[in-house]
C-alpha positions in Angstrom: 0.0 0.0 0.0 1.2 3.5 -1.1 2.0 5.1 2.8 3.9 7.9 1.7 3.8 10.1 -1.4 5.6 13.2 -2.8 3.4 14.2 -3.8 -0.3 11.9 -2.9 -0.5 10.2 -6.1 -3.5 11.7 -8.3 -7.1 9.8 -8.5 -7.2 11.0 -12.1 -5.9 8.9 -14.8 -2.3 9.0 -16.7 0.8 7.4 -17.0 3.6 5.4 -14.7 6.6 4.0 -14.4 7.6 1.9 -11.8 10.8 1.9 -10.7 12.0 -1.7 -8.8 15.2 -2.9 -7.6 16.6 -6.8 -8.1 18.6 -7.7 -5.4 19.6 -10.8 -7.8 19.0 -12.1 -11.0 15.6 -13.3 -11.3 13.5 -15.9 -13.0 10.0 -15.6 -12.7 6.7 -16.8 -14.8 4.8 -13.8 -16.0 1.4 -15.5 -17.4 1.4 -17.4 -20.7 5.3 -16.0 -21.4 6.2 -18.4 -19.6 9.5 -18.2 -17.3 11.4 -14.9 -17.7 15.0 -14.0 -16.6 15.4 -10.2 -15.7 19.0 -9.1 -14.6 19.8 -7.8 -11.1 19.7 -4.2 -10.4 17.0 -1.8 -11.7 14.2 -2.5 -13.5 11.3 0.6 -15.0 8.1 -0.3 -16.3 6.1 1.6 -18.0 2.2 1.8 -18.0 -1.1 3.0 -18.1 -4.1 4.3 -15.8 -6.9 6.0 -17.2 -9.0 4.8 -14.9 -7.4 6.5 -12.5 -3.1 6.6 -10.9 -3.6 6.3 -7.2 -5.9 2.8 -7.3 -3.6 1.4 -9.6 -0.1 2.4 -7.7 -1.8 0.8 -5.0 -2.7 -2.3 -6.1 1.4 -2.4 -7.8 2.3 -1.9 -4.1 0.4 -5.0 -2.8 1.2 -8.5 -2.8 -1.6 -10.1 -1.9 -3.3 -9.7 -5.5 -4.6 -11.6 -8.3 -2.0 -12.2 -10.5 -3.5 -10.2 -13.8 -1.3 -8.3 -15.8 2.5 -9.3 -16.2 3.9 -6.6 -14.2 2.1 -8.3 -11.1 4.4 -11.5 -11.4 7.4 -9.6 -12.2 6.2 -7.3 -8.5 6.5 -10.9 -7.5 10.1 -11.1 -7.0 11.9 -7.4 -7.3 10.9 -4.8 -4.7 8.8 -1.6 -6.1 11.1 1.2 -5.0 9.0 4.4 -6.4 6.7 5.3 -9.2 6.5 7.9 -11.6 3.5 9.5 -13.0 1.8 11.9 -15.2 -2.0 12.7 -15.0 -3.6 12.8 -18.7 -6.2 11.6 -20.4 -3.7 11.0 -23.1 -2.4 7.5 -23.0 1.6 8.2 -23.5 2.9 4.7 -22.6 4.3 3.9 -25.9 6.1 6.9 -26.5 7.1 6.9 -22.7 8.6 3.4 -23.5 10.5 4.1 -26.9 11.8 7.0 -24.9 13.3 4.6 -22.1 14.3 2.2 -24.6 16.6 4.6 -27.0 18.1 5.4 -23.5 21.9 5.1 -23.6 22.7 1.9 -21.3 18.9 0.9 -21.4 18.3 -3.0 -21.8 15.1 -3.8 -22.6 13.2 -6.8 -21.8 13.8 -10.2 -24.6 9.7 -10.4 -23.6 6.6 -8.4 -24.7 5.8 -8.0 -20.9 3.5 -5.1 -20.5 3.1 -4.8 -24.4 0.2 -7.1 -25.5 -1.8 -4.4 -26.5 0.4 -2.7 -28.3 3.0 -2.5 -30.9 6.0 -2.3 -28.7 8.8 -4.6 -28.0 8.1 -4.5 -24.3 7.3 -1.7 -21.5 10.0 -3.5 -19.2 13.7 -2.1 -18.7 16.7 -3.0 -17.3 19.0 0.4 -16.5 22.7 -0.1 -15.2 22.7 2.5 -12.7 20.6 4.3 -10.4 22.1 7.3 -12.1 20.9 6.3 -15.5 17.4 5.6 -13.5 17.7 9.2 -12.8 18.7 10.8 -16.0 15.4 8.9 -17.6 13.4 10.7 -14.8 14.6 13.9 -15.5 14.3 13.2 -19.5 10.7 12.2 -19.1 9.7 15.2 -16.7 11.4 17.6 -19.1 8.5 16.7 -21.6 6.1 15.3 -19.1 6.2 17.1 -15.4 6.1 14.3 -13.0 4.9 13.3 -9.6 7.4 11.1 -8.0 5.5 9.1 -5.4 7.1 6.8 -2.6 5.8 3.5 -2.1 5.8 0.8 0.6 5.6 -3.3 -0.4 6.5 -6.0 1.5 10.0 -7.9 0.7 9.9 -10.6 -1.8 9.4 -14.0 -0.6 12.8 -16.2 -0.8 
């Protein structure tokens, strides 16, 4: 559950990216992809919530969910460390995601997580740094002024 927010997290809808940290590599099954290997370190993912930011940031934040879209079994295993996110009616998570991906030092996903309704390669990344995590947050607010939102979630089970 989101505890602590700078600032609250909008009810209106927009546009995210979650920001997680893998303390080791990880191999996890993310629906009918099967059983995918992300790298340690930090992972973004890009989406979507029209129907609203802070409902959705708060169900990314719990672990005691229905496993539904593919982000929730990669939530599985890394630890949600903050979210970014942009209130509009405009649904920007395709050009948020080519924008990540032509990122200098960006890895993207070898799996369409995120992306099966859409035309993108995928909407999760793999950055080498926290300091390339950075430079995409300030890239992304420079076009798109974003709330950056704290959020609490349990460990990963071992």
């Amino acid at each position: 559950m989101l505890t602590s927010y700078t600032p609250q997290p909008p009810r209106a809808g927009g546009t995210y990216v979650l920001v997680m940290q893998a303390h080791t590599t990880l191999t996890a099954r993310v629906g009918a992809l099967g059983l995918c290997t992300l790298p340690a370190g930090w992972l973004l993912y890009v989406g979507s919530a029209l129907g609203g930011l802070a409902p959705r940031l708060e169900r990314h934040a719990r672990r005691d969910k229905a496993l539904h879209w593919h982000i929730d079994h990669v939530l599985q295993a890394a630890t949600l460390v903050e979210a970014w996110c942009h209130p509009s009616p405009s649904r920007l998570e395709c050009a948020w995601a080519h924008m990540v991906a032509a990122w200098p030092g960006i890895a993207r996903s070898t799996r369409p997580i995120g992306a099966s309704d859409c035309a993108c390669h995928t909407h999760l990344f793999a950055a080498p740094s926290q300091l390339t995590v950075e430079a995409v947050f300030a890239a992304l607010d420079d076009q798109w002024p974003l709330l950056r939102c704290s959020v609490e979630q349990a460990q990963p089970a071992v």
